[in-house]
C-alpha positions in Angstrom: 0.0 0.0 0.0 1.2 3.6 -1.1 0.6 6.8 0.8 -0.1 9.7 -1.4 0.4 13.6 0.5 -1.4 16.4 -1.4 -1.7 19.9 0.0 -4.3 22.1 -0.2 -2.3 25.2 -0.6 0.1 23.8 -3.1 -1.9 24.8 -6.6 -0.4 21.8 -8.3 -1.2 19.7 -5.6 -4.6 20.8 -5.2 -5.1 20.4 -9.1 -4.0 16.9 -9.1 -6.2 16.6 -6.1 -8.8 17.5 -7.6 -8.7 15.5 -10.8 -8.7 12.2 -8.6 -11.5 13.7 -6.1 -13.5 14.4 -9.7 -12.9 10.9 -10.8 -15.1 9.5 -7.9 -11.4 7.8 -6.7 -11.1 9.4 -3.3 -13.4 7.9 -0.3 -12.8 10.5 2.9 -11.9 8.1 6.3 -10.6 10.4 8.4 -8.9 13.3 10.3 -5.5 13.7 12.0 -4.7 17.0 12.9 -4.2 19.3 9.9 -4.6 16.5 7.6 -7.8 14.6 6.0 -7.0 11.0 5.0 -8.9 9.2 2.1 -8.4 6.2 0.5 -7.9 6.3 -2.8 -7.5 2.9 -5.0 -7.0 0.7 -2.1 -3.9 3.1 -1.1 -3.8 5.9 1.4 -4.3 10.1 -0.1 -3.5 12.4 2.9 -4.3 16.0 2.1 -2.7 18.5 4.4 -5.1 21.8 4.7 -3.9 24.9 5.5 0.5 23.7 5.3 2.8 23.7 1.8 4.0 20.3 1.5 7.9 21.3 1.8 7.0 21.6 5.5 4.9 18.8 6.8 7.5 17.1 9.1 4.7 15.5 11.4 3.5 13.1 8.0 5.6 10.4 10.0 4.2 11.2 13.2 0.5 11.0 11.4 1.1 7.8 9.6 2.2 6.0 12.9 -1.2 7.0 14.3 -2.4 4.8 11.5 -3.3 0.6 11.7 -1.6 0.2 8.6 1.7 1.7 7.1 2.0 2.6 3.5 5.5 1.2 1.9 6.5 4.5 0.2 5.3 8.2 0.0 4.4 10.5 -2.8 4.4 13.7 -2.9 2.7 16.4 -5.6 4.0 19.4 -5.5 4.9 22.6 -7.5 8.3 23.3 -8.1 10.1 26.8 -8.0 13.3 28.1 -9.2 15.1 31.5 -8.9 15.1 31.8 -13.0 11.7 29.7 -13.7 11.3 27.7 -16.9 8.9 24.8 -17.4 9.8 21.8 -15.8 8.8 18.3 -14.5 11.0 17.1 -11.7 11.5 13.6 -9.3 13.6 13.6 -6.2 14.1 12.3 -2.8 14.0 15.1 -0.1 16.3 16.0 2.8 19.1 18.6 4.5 22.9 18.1 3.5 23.7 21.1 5.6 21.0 23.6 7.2 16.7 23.2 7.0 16.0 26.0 4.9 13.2 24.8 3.5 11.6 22.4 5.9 12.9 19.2 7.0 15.6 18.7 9.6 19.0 19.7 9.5 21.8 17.3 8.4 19.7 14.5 7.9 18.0 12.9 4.3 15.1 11.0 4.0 15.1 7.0 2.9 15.2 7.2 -0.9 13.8 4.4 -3.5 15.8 5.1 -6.3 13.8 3.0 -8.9 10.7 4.9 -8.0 12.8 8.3 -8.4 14.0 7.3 -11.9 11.0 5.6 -13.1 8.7 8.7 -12.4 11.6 10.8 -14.1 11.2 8.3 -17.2 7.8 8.5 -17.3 7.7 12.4 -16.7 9.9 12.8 -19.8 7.7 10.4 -22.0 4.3 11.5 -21.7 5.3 15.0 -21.6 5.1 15.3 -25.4 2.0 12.7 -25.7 0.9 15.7 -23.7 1.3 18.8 -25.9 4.0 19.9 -22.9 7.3 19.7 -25.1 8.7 23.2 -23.7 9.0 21.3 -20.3 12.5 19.9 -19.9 12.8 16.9 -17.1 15.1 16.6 -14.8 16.1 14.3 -11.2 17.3 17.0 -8.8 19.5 16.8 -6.0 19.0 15.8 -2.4 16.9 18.8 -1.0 14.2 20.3 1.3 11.6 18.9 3.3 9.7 17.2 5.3 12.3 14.5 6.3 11.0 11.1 6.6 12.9 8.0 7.8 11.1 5.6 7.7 9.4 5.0 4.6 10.9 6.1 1.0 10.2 9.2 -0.3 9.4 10.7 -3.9 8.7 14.4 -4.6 7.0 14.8 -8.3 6.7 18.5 -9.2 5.7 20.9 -11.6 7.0 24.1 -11.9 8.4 26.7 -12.2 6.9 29.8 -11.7 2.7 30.6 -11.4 2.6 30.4 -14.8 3.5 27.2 -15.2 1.9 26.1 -11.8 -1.7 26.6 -13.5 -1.3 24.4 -16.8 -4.3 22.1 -16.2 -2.3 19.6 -18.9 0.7 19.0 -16.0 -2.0 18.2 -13.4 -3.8 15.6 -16.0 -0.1 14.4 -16.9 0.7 14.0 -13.3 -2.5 12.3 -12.6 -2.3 9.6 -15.1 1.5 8.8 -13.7 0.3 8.6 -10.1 -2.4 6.1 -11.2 0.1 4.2 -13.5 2.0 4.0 -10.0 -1.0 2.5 -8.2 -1.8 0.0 -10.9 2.1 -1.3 -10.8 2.6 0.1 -14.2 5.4 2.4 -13.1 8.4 -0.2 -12.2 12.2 -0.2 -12.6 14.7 -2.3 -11.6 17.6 -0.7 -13.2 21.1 -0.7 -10.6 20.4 1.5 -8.1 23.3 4.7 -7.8 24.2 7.9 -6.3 25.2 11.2 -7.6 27.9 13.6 -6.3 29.4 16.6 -7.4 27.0 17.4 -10.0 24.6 20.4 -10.9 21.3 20.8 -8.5 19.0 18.9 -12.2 21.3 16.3 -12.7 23.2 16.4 -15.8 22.7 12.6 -16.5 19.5 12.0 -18.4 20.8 9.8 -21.1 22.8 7.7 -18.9 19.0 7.7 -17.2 16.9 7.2 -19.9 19.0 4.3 -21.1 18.8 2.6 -18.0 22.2 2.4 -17.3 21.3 3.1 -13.5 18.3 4.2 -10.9 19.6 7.4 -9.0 18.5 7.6 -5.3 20.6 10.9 -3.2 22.2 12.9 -5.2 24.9 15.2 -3.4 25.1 18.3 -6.0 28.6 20.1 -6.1 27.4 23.3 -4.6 27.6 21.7 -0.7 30.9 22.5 0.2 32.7 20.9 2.5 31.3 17.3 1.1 31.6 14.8 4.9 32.0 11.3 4.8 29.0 11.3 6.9 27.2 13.3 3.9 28.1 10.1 1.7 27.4 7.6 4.1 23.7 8.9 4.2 23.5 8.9 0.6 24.3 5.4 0.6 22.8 3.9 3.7 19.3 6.0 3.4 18.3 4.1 0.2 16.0 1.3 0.0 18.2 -0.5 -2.3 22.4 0.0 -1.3 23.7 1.8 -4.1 26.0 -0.3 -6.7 27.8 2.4 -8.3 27.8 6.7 -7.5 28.5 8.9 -10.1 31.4 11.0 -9.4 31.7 14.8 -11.2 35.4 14.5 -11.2 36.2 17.6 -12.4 33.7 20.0 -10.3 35.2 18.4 -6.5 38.9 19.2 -5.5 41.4 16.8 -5.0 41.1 16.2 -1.1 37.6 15.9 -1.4 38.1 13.3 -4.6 40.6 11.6 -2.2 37.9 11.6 0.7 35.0 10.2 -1.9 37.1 7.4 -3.2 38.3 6.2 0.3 34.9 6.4 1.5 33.0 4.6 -1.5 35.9 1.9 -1.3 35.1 1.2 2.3 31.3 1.2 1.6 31.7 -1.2 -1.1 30.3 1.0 -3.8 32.0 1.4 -7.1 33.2 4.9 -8.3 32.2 5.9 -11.7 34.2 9.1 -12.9 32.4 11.4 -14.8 34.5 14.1 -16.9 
């Protein structure tokens, strides 16, 4: 079972929202706090009321409450961006330094890297099926909240400005992806990796598209110093340890190179140099 997190205040979640509660697919069961729980599809749809969805850190404490745990959490969301330009993204959230947008400090969220990659896939193929070709795709980096633990975690957004934020076609494109989801038509099981050292949208997407690997955490080059408990996270907070992590060679320095490849060799991880 899947938990789905909406927020009311979030216009692309509300929009998606409101394309399933149209559909007849949402059933209302309950209230917890700031959040109304439904099922929808045999899974779990918890729509927060009056929070954006970057900052609902007490989802964990909510689900607990629950008799039954869903396996993974998705979140629909709008995306924003200090230069906006249409865009479909997929990532795990959490802090690799401060919580300045939601979340805890210094700590990531459990990432499912083939549920990451396989809504990016998706994301990119429909978008032109569509009539939303000036959207690029992208996996981003490890960022923002809430932080969650416990269960996997998968941001799906649509962005990135208010412009963008009301085209009706994302929500109906994100809608049809969260149901392939829930029908078990979203599914890859390519080797699960780890990014560091490149941009904030990962640089990657053939390498992606191909499935030459499933990306989980992605530690972008801009979080200076990198830690060895930074990559530990990224390696032990996925659902599936990582086989390989892509290395930007050329944009990390050469004691934080040294630190990366001492660290991946003691994790067991394989270090793929990208130049």
């Amino acid at each position: 079972m899947y938990g789905f997190v909406f927020s009311k205040v979030d216009v692309v979640s509300r929009g998606v929202w409101d394309l399933f509660n149209r559909g007849g697919e949402l059933r209302y069961r309950s209230s917890v706090g700031d959040y109304e729980i439904y099922d929808l599809k045999g899974h779990i749809a918890f729509l927060a009321l009056n929070r954006d969805i970057v900052y609902l850190d007490d989802v964990e404490d909510v689900i607990n409450k629950l008799d039954t745990k869903p396996s993974e959490l998705i979140f629909v969301s709008r995306h924003a961006m200090k230069n906006p330009r249409p865009m479909f993204t997929s990532h795990v959230t959490g802090n690799w330094g401060a919580a300045e947008l939601g979340g805890k400090p210094n700590t990531v969220s459990l990432a499912n890297p083939h549920t990451i990659t396989a809504f990016y896939r998706e994301l990119c193929r429909l978008r032109v099926d569509y009539g939303l070709d000036q959207f690029e795709c992208y996996i981003e980096a490890t960022h923002h909240g809430p932080t969650v633990m416990t269960i996997p975690v998968t941001f799906i957004e649509q962005g990135s400005s208010e412009k963008e934020w009301g085209v009706t076609r994302g929500w109906e494109l994100l809608h049809n992806i969260v149901s392939e989801f829930i029908e078990g038509k979203l599914v890859s099981n390519y080797e699960p990796a780890i990014s560091i050292g490149d941009l904030h949208y990962l640089t990657m997407g053939n390498r992606l598209l191909s499935g030459e690997a499933d990306i989980g955490h992605a530690i972008p080059k801009y979080v200076s110093p990198i830690t060895e408990d930074m990559i530990i996270k990224a390696v032990t907070m996925m659902t599936h340890k990582p086989v390989k992590a892509y290395v930007s060679w050329k944009a990390i320095d050469g004691e934080t190179r040294a630190l990366v490849t001492e660290v991946l060799n003691k994790l067991g991880v394989k270090l793929i140099k990208r130049t």
